[in-house]
Structures are given as C-alpha cells and as structure tokens.
C-alpha positions in Angstrom: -12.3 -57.7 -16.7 -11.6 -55.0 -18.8 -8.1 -53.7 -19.4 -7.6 -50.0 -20.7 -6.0 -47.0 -19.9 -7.4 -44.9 -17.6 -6.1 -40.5 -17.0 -7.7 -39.9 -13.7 -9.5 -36.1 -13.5 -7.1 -33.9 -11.7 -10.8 -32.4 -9.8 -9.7 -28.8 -11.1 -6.5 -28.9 -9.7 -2.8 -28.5 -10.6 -2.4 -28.6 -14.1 0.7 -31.0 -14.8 3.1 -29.8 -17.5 5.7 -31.5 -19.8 8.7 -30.2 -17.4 8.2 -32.5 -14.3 10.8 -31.9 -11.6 11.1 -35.5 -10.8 12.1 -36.5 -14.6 14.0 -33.0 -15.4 16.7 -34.4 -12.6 17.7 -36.6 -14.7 18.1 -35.2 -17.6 21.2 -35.6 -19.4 22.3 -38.7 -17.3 19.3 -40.9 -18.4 20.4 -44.4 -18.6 23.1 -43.7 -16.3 20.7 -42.5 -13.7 17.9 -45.5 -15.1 21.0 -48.3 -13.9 21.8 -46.5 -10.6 18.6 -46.2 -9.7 16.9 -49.8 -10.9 20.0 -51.7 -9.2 19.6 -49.7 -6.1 15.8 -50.6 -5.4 17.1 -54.3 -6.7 19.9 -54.2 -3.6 17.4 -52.7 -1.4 14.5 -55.9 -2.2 17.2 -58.3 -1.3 15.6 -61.5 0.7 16.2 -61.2 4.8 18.6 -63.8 5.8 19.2 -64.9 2.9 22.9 -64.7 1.2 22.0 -65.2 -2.4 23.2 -62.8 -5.1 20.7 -60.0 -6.8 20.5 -60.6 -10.2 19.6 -57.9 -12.0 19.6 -58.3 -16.6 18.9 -55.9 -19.1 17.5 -56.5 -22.3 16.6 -54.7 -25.4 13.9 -55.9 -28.2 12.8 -54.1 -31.0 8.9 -54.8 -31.5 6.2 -53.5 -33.7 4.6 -50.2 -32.2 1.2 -52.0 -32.3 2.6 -54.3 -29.6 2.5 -51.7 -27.1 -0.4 -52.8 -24.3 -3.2 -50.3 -24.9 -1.6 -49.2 -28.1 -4.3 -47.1 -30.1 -5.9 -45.4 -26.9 -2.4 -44.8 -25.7 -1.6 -42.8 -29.1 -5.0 -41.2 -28.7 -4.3 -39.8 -25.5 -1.1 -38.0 -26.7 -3.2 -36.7 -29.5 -5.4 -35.0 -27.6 -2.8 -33.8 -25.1 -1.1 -32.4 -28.6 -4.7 -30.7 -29.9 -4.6 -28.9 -26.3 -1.6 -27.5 -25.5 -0.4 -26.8 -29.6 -3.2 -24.0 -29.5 -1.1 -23.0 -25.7 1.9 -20.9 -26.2 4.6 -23.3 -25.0 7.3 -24.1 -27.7 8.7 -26.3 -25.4 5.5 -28.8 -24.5 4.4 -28.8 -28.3 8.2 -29.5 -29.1 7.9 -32.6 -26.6 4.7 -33.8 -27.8 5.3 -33.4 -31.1 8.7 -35.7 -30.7 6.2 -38.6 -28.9 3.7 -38.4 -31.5 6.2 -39.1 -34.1 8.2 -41.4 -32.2 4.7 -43.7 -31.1 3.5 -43.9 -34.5 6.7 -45.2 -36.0 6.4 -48.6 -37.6 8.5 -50.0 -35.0 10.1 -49.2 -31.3 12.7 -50.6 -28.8 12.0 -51.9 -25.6 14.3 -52.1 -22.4 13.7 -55.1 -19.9 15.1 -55.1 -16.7 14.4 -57.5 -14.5 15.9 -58.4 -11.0 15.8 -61.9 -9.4 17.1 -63.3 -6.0 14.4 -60.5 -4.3 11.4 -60.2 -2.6 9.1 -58.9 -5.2 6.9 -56.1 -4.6 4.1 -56.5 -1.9 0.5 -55.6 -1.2 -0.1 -55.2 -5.3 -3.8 -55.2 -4.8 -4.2 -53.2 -1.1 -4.3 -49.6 -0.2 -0.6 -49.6 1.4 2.3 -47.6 1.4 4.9 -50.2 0.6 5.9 -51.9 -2.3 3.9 -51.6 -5.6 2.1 -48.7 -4.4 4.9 -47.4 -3.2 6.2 -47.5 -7.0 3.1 -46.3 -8.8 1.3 -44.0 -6.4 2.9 -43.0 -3.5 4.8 -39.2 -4.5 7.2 -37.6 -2.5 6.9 -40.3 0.2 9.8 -42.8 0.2 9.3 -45.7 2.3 12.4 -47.9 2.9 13.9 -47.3 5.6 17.2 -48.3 7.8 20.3 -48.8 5.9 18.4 -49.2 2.4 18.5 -46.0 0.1 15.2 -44.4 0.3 13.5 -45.0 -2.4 10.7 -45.0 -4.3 11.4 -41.6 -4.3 12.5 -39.4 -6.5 14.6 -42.5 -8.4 11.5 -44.0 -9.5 10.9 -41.1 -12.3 14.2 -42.4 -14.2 13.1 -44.3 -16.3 10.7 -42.4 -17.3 13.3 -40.4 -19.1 14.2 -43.0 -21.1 11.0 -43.2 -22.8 10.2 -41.3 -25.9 6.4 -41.1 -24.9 7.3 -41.6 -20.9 5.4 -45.3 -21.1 6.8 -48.2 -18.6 5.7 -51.1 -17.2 5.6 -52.9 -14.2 5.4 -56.9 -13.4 6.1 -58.8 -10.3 6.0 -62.1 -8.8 6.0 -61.4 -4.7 6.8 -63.7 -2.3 3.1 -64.2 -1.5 3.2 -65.8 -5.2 1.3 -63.0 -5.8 1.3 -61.6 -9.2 0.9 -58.1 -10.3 1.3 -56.5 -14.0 0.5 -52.8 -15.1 1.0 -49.6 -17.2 2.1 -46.7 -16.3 2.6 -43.2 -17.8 3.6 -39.9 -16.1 3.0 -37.4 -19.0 1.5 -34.3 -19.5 -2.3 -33.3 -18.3 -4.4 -32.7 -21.0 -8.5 -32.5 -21.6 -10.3 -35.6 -22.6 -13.0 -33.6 -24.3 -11.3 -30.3 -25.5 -14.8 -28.3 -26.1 -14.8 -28.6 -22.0 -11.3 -28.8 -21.3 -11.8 -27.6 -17.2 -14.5 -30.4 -16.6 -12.4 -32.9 -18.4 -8.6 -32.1 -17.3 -6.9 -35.2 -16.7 -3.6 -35.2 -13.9 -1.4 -36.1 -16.5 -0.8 -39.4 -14.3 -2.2 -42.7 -16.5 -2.7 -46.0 -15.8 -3.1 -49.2 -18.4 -4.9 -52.2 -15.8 -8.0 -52.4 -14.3 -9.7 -48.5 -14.3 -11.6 -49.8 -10.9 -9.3 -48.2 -8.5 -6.7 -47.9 -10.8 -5.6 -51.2 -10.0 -3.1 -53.5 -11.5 -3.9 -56.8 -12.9 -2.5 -60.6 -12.7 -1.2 -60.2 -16.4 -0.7 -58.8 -19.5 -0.8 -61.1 -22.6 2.0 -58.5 -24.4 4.5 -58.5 -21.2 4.2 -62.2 -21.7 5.0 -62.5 -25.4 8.6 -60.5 -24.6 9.2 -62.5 -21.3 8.0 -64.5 -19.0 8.7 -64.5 -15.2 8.9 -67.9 -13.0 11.1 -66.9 -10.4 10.0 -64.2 -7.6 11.0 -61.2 -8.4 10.2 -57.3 -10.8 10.4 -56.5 -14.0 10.3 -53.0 -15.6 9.8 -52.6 -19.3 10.4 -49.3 -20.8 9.0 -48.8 -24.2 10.0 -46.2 -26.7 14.0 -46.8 -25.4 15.7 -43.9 -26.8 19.1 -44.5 -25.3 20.7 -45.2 -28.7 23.4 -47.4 -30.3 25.6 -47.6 -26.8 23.5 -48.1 -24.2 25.0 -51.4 -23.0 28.3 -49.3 -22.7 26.6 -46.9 -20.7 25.0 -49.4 -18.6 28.1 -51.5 -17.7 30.0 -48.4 -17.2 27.7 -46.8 -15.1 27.5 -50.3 -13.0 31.2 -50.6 -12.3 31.3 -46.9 -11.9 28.1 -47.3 -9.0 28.2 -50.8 -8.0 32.3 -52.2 -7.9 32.0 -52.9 -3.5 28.4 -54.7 -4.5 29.8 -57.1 -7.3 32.8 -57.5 -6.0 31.4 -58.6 -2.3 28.8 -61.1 -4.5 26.1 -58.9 -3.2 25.2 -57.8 -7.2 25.9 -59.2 -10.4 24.5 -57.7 -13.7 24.0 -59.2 -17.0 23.8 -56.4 -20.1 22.7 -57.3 -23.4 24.2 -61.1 -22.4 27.4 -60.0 -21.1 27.5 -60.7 -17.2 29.5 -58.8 -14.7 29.8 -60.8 -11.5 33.2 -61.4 -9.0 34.7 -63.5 -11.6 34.3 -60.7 -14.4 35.3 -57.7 -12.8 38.7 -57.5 -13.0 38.6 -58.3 -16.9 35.3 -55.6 -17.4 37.6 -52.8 -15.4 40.5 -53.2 -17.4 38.7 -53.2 -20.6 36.4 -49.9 -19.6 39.6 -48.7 -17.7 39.5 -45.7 -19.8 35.9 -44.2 -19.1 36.2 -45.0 -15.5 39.3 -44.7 -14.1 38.3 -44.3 -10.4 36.7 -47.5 -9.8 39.8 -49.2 -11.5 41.9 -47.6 -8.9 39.9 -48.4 -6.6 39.6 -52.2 -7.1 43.1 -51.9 -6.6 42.4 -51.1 -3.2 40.3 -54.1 -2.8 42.8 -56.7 -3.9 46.3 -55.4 -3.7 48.4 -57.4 -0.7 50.2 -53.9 0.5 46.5 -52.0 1.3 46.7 -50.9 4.9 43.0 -51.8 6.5 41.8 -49.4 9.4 38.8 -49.8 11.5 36.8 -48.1 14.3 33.8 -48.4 16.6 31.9 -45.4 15.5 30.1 -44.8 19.0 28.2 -48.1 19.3 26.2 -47.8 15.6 28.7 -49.7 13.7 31.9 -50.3 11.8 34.2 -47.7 9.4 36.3 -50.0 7.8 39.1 -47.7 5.4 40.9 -49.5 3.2 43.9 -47.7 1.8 46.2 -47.7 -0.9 50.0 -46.0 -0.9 51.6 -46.2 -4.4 54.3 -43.7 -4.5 54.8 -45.3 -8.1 51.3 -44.2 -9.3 49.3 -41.7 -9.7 46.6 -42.5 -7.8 43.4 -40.5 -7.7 43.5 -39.3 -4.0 40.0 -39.8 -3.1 38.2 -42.4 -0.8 35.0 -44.2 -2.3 32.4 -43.8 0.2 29.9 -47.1 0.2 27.0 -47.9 2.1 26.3 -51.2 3.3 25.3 -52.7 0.5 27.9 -51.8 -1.9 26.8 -49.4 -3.5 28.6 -45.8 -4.1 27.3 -42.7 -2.3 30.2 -40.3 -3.4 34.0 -40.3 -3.8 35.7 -38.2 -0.7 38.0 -35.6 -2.0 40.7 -32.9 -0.3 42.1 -35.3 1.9 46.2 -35.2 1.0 47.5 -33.4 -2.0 51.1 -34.9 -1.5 50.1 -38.8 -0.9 49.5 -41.0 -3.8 46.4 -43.2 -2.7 43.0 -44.7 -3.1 40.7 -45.9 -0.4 37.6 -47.4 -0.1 35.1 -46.8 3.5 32.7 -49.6 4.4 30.1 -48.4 6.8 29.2 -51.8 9.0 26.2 -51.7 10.6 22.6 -50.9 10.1 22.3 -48.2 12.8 25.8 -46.7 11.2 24.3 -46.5 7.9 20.8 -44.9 8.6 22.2 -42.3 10.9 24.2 -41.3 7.7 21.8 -41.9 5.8 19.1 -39.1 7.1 22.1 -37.1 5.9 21.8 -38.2 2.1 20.8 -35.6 -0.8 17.7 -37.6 -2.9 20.6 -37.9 -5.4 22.2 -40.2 -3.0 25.7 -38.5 -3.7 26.6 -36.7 -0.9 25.9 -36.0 2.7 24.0 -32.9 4.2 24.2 -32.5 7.7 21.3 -30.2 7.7 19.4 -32.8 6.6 19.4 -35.3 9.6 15.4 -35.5 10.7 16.3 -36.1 14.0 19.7 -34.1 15.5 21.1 -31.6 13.2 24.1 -30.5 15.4 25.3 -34.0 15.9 25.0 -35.0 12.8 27.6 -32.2 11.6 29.8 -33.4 14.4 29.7 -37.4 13.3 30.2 -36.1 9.8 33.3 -33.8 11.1 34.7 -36.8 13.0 34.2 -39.2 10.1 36.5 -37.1 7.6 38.9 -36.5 10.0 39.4 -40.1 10.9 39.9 -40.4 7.3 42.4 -37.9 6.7 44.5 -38.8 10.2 44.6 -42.5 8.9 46.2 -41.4 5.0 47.9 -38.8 7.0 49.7 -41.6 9.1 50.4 -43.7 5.6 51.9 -41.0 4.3 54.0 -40.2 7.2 55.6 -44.1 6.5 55.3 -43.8 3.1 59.3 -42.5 1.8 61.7 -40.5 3.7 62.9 -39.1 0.6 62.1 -35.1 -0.3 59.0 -34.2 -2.1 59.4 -31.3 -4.2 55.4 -29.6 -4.5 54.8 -26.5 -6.6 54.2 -23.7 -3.9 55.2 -26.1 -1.3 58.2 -24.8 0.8 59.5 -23.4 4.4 62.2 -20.5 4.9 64.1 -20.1 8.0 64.7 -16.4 7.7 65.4 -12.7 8.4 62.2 -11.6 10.1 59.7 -9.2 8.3 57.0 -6.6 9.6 53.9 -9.0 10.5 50.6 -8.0 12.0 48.4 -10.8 14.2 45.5 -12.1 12.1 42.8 -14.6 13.7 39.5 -15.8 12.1 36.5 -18.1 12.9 35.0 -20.0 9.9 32.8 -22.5 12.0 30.4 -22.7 9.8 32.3 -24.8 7.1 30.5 -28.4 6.5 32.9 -29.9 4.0 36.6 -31.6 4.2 38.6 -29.1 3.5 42.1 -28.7 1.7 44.3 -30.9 4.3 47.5 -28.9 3.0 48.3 -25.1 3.7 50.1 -23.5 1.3 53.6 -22.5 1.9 55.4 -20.0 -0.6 59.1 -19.6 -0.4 59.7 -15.6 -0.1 61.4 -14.2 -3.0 65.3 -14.0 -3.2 67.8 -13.8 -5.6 68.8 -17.3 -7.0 69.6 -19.0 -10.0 68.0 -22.0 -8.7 64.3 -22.0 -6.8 65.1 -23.4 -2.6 63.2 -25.0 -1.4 64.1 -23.5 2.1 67.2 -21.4 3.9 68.3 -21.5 7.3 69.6 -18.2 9.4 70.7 -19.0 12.4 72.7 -16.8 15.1 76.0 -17.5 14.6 78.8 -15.5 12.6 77.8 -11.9 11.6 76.0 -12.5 8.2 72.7 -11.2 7.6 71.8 -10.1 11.5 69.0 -8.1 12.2 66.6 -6.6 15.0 62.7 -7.6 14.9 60.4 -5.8 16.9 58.2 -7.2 18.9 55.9 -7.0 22.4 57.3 -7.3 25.4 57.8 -5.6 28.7 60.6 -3.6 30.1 62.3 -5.1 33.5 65.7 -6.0 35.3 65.4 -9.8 34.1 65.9 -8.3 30.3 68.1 -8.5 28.2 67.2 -7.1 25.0 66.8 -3.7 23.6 63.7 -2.1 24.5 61.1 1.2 23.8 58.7 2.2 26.1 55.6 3.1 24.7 53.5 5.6 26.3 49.6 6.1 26.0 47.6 8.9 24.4 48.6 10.4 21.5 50.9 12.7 22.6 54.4 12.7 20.5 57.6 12.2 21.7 60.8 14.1 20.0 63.0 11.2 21.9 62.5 7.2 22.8 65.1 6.4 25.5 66.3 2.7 25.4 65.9 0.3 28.0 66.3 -3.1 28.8 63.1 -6.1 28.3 62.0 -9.4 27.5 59.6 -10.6 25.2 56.1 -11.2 27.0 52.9 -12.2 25.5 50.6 -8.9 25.5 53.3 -6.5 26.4 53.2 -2.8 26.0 56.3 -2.3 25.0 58.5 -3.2 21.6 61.5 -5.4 22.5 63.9 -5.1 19.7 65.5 -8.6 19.3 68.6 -9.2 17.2 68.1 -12.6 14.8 69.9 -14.3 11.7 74.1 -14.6 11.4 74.7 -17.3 9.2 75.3 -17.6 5.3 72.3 -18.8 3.6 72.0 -22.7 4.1 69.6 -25.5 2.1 66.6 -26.5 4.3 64.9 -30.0 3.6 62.0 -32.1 3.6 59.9 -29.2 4.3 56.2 -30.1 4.7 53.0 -28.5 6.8 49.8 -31.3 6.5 46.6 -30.6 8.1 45.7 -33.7 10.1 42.4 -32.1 11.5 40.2 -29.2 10.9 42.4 -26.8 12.9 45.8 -28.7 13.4 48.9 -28.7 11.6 52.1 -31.1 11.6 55.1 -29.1 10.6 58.5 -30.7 9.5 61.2 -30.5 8.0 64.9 -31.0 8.4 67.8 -28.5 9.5 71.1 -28.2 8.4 72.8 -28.1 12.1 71.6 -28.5 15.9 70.4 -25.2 16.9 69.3 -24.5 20.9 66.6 -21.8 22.1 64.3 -19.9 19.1 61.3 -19.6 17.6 58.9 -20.9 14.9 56.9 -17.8 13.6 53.6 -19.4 11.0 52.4 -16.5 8.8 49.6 -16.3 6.1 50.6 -14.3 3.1 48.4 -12.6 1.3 48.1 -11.9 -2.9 49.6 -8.4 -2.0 52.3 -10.6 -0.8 52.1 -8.9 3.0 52.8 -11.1 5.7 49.8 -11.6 8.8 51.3 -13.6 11.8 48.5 -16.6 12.4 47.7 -17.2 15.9 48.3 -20.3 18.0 46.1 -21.9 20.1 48.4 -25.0 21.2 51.8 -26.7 20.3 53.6 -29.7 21.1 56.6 -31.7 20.2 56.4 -35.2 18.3 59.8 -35.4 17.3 63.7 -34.0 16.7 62.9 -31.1 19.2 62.5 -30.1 22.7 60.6 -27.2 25.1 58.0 -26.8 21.9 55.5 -24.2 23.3 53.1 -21.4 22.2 54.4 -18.1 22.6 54.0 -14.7 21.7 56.0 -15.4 18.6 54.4 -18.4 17.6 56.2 -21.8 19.0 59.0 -21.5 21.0 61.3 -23.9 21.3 64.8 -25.2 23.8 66.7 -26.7 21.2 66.1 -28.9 17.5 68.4 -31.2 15.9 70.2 -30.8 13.1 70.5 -33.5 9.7 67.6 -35.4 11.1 63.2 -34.4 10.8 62.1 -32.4 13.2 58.3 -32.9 13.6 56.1 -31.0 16.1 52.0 -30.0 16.0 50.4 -26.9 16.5 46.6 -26.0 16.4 45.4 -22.8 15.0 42.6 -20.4 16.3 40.5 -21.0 13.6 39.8 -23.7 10.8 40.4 -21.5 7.9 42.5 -22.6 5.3 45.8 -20.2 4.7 48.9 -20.2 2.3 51.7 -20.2 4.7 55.0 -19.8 5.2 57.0 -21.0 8.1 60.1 -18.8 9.9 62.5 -20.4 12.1 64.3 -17.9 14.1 67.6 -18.7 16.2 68.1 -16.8 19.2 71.4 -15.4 20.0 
C-alpha cells in the first residue's frame, strides 16, 4: 500500500485561509490550551466500569527534519501554497508561510508526544462513523460525546495544531478492538496543486499523510515507531514542529494543576511531564513549589484537605449531587471564589461575587451524570463558563437551575460567615447610620434580565459629618432634646392621629394658607404627616453589615447602643450626586434582637430592638438591582 499525503480538491468551494477560526482561539494560550484540551478528551476515553487511573505523558524529542513521515512532499506542499498566495496580497498568510517554510527546512525540529493510557482508544478507525477517530480527523463542528463528558472533538481538537510551526500532527491508537490505527494530519492553508490552473486544482487546505484511498488511516507508520512504540490500549498525538519554547514543561504542569487539581487529587488523572509525574502523592509538593503562578488551585487544595472545611450537599431535583466544600480562614486571605468541577475533575470556571467580607475558598462537585449534562448543554465551547441560553432543550429552566445553583452557593458561605467571628469588621464604604431623616424620593427597578451572580454586598456609605475620626455608624434616638426634627411623609388625616398633618388638595390651584391637622402615617396617603424624630447626642453604632443572601434579599445587622421600642428602618440608594432615593420593600421579617418587623410605608417598621446585643432581620427588595446603600434607623417618640 502506498503511503503519501493526499490535499483533497475543495470542488470549487470555500477557499481556506491561514486565519482558521478553530486555531485563532487559541492563540496566545497554545500549550496551555494543547494540555486542557488533550487531558480532557483523555478523562473523557476513560474505560466503563473500570476504576483505573488515566495516564496521560508528555514528551519532547528533537529529530532530524527529514524524519518527518512524508517529509519532502510535505515541504512541497507548503511551497506551492507559498508560490500562490506570495503573488496574493495578504501580508499576513505570506508572513505565516514564510515562517513554516523556514521552520520545515531547518536541519532539525522538536517533537511533542502525548500519549494517554488506562483508555479506550479510539474506535471505528477504518469505518464511515461519527465517533472516535473520525470524530478526530473528519468530523467539523460536530462534537460527539455526550452525557457528563465535555463535548469534544470539537472545537478542542484544533489546539494542537497551534503548536505546530507548519500545523503537522499525528495520530496513533491502539483500540480496544486491538485495532490499530496511525495517520497524518494537517489543517493548513488551501493552495493550487498546479498553479497555471489554480481553480481546477484548489486543494481544501485539509491534508492527510496514510492511505489516499478514502483518506484512510493506516495500521503503522515506520517513523511514529522509531520515537515510540505503543503496547498498551490507548492514543498518541505527536506534534511536530513544537514551537512552545524553553518552558513548556512549566507551562504544562502549571496549566494541569491550574485545570486538573479535583482530577489528580480524586486519582482519576495523573500526568507525567518531561519525567516528572504529578499524581495524589505529588500534589501537595508540585502546588507549593508552583504556588506562585497559581495561587487559586493552592487555595483551593486547602479546601480539599484542611480538617475545619464545612461540607454541604443537596439533591438538585432528582439529577444528582452538589457537593460545596468550604473553607473559612479569617487568618488568610483567601481568594473568595468557588472552583466549579464537573464530574470528572476537571475545572469549568472559578465562581466569583459571592461574599466580599468572608475569607474563603470552595470547591463544587456536581454528582451525577444527569446533573452534569443538564449543565453541561449550558457550557461555552471553551468549557469555562455557563450560558443559559445555550441549553438545546429548555432555555427558561436552565436560567432558573443556574439562578438556584449560585444562590445555594452564596446562602451556604453566607451562613459560614454568619458563624465565622463576632468581632466588628471594618470594610472601606461599608457602614450604617441611625440618623436625622433627609428629603428621599421612592425609587423601584426591574433588572430580570441579569444571568450572572451578582455582587452579594450592597454598598453602604456613612453620610458625611464632622469628625475627627470616620464612624462607622451613629444612633439618634427620641429621647432628650438633641438633634429633633420633623420628616415629612404620606399619610392620611383622621381622629386616630397624632401627628402634625397638611392636607393636600388636587389640581393645581395655589393655596396662600395650609391649615394643620392631625394624621397618621398610611401607606399611599394623600396627605404629608409631619413626624418629629432624633433627640439624643450622637452615639457609636456597631457591627454594621447588609449581605445579599439571594438575588433580591438582604440580611441587615448590626448592634445598638440601647433598647429602643416602636420606629423604623428606612433602606436608601445614594446616588454619585450623593441624593438620597428611598428603595422599596417587597417583604421583611425578623431573625433576631427585634420584634413586630414589618414593611411599611417607611421601609420596615418595627415594636421594639435590643440594645448591646445584634439585631438581625431580612427584607427583600422590588427588584434584583444591585445599590450602594445606606441604612436609617428612626426612633419614634
């Protein structure tokens, strides 16, 4: 049998040039992208029902150029895609072809082996399927795996392309069937074959070094064998013209403890760079030696094997497990985010803007295999993040599960943190002021159409007064004469009241006098009841803190200087012009320190709040916007 390369014609079709969307993606990230990717599909091949470790190595020779399989009519093929597009006006393809003439006729060039063992090999190497082998070398834009493996061959199979001066890699497997399989591969540039008839002759740009009948693969090739030969079932990738440079086993490892710290540290993965081998029994030493370069997944490993990590877990609606692991260090400066994993270990995304106050790490297992490919319809083809609108089957539900999801996650760091120190925690911009009253105006929103975890903290800004030193909150209450004054607010005028009140007419027409009555404040009244608030001296409030524990609601605390009965809780949104909009309340309730805690007119009303000990109640807001806020605590008289 003859074995040669072979550029199918593209039929006078698309013309392929040097900027393929697949390979530009990862551009910049190569090797980093080349490990993801390669120890992904490795994960995803693992054997059913059996619980061996994937074993994935990475190896680098340096090999004379004329050891390349198909060498000279490889090197003739970029030639002639050089003669045809240097006579185009594209600085950028000549550039690029220029750079892979250059690099293939060097004396020598560097090879990267990666081979995986412990899997199932790739199937049906010699049939017209849309699985395995052809899954790798001919199926585009048509991903296969399915359930709670990643996806791919899809776009992930163009990485290592990148990693190829000339774009040149090869495939070799041993299958389960004991099938073998070897072949060339390049995904290039289209180009004539015979330039004086350049349209009859116009090549995809897709080549392929095996058998030309069918563009098949064959059993072997003699120079795959010289660098390495396979016993064991499983796929090897060999990717010549390696340009990574000096480092790239310090990119690899990092990029594998960075992607892959749940996989090696379950046993599910270990990897062996340049002869160094990362497995359980490694870990620890490889994080603390690369602790610098990634920091995350040293924190959190500290999640997996500290005694003090508070484990959560919940049936999530019959599909499977969450399982959050979480870390509380007050003592460290943890990085605040929760590593996302799939099933198999390996990292999806790192889970940010879930406590700006709490020191902590987490890690979320998703259990199940219905749990992880109902989140996985939601994965970008980066795998590193979700997408709700991406779900192929339920679009709306999918947002809702994602919703739920993140607010699980920040009500179980929420409650860690509520445990975590009783002490005060001083955060820049962080405060709440019981206070004279100012003029407010009612302000409601809707922003429903927000997909991501937002910040879990509202601002709260201490209003401006004269100190020396910056409080961190003041209490006015009723008593004494001190800094009293009337707020106006709606109400309606009756016998019952007992406050000073204007009646205000309708039209337009003006009135030279407003006689004063008597009223009580009523949600939606027409008239302005002028209460009288605020008698003491000014007065240290502590422990003041507002967290967001869902997308709408709010736990407010904070500690009060002296028992206080009957008043109100005003919550306000100040804006850059520093005016102050009354937010609107859709519920409250008491958790703690305080009695009668209701919505009202002016916010959350209350019967009576303890002094010198937290008081702690919940409110829910009309909409899920995210304000800075300040909180006022009124005493009535």
């Amino acid at each position: 049998m003859t074995i040669e390369w072979k550029f199918p014609h593209n039929g006078f079709g698309q013309v392929r040039g040097v900027s393929d969307a697949g390979i530009e993606t990862f551009t910049g990230t190569e090797i980093q992208s080349l490990a993801r990717e390669i120890c992904q599909n490795s994960l995803d091949a693992t054997v059913e029902g059996s619980n061996a470790t994937i074993k994935v190595d990475f190896e680098q020779y340096r090999i004379p150029s004329s050891d390349i399989p198909g060498y000279e009519q490889y090197v003739s093929k970029i030639q002639k895609a050089y003669n045809y597009w240097s006579k185009k006006n594209s600085e950028k393809t000549i550039k690029v072809l220029k750079k892979a003439l250059n690099a293939i006729k060097m004396p020598t060039t560097v090879v990267l082996r990666i081979s995986d063992f412990n899997t199932t090999g790739l199937s049906h190497p010699y049939e017209d399927s849309d699985e395995g082998w052809n899954a790798l070398t001919k199926l585009d834009g048509g991903a296969t795996k399915t359930g709670d493996k990643a996806g791919a061959f899809g776009i992930g199979k163009n990485a290592p392309f990148t990693n190829s001066d000339y774009r040149l890699v090869f495939y070799r497997t041993l299958n389960e069937d004991q099938e073998t399989a070897a072949q060339g591969m390049s995904r290039f540039i289209s180009f004539p074959e015979n330039l004086s008839n350049s349209m009859n002759t116009m090549t995809t740009g897709i080549g392929y070094y095996g058998n030309p009948e069918g563009n098949l693969p064959v059993d072997s090739i003699s120079e795959l064998e010289k660098l390495y030969q396979r016993s064991e079932i499983g796929t090897d990738v060999f990717v010549y013209g390696f340009n990574a440079g000096y480092e790239w086993n310090i990119d690899v490892i990092n990029e594998v403890l960075e992607n892959f710290l749940m996989s090696i540290h379950k046993n599910l993965l270990s990897v062996t760079v340049a002869n160094k081998a990362i497995n359980s029994s490694t870990l620890a030493s490889y994080l603390s030696t690369y602790n610098a370069k990634i920091k995350n997944a040293y924190w959190y490993y500290q999640v997996l094997v500290r005694p003090e990590t508070k484990v959560f877990k919940r049936d999530f609606y019959g599909m499977g497990t969450l399982k959050l692991s979480v870390l509380v260090d007050p003592s460290e400066k943890l990085n605040r985010k929760i590593l996302i994993t799939r099933s198999s270990g390996m990292k999806l995304f790192a889970l940010g803007n879930v406590s700006r106050i709490i020191s902590f790490s987490g890690v979320l297992e998703m259990e199940g295999k219905e749990l992880n490919e109902f989140f996985r319809e939601m994965e970008t083809p980066a795998h590193d993040k979700w997408l709700p609108s991406r779900h192929s089957t339920n679009v709306p539900l999918a947002k809702e599960y994602n919703n739920e999801l993140k607010d699980w996650i920040r009500e179980c760091v929420q409650t860690l943190g509520e445990h975590s120190s009783d002490d005060e925690i001083e955060v820049a911009g962080l405060a709440g002021v019981l206070q004279k009253e100012s003029d407010k105006t009612d302000q409601q929103g809707d922003d429903s159409n927000k997909e991501s975890l937002q910040d879990t903290i509202g601002s709260i800004t201490i209003q401006s007064r004269t100190s020396k030193t910056k409080l961190k909150g003041l209490f006015y209450g009723s008593e004494g004469n001190g800094k009293s004054k009337k707020m106006d607010t709606e109400g309606t005028i009756g016998i019952d009241g007992g406050d000073p009140t204007t009646r205000n007419l309708g039209g337009t027409r003006h009135r030279s006098e407003k006689d004063t009555h008597k009223g009580r404040v009523t949600a939606g009244g027409h008239d302005t009841v002028h209460k009288r608030y605020g008698g003491d001296i000014n007065q240290e409030l502590k422990n003041v803190r507002v967290i967001k524990t869902s997308r709408n609601t709010y736990r407010v605390s904070f500690i009060l200087p002296r028992d206080i009965r009957t008043g109100h809780v005003e919550i306000v949104t100040v804006g850059e012009n520093g005016k102050s909009n009354r937010l609107a309340i859709d519920s409250a309730s008491e958790l703690m320190g305080c009695t009668g805690i209701i919505k009202s007119s002016e916010g959350v009303s209350f019967s009576s709040m303890k002094g010198n000990e937290k008081v702690q109640f919940e409110i829910a807001l009309l909409d899920n916007r995210d304000y800075a806020m300040e909180v006022n605590v009124y005493e009535h008289n």
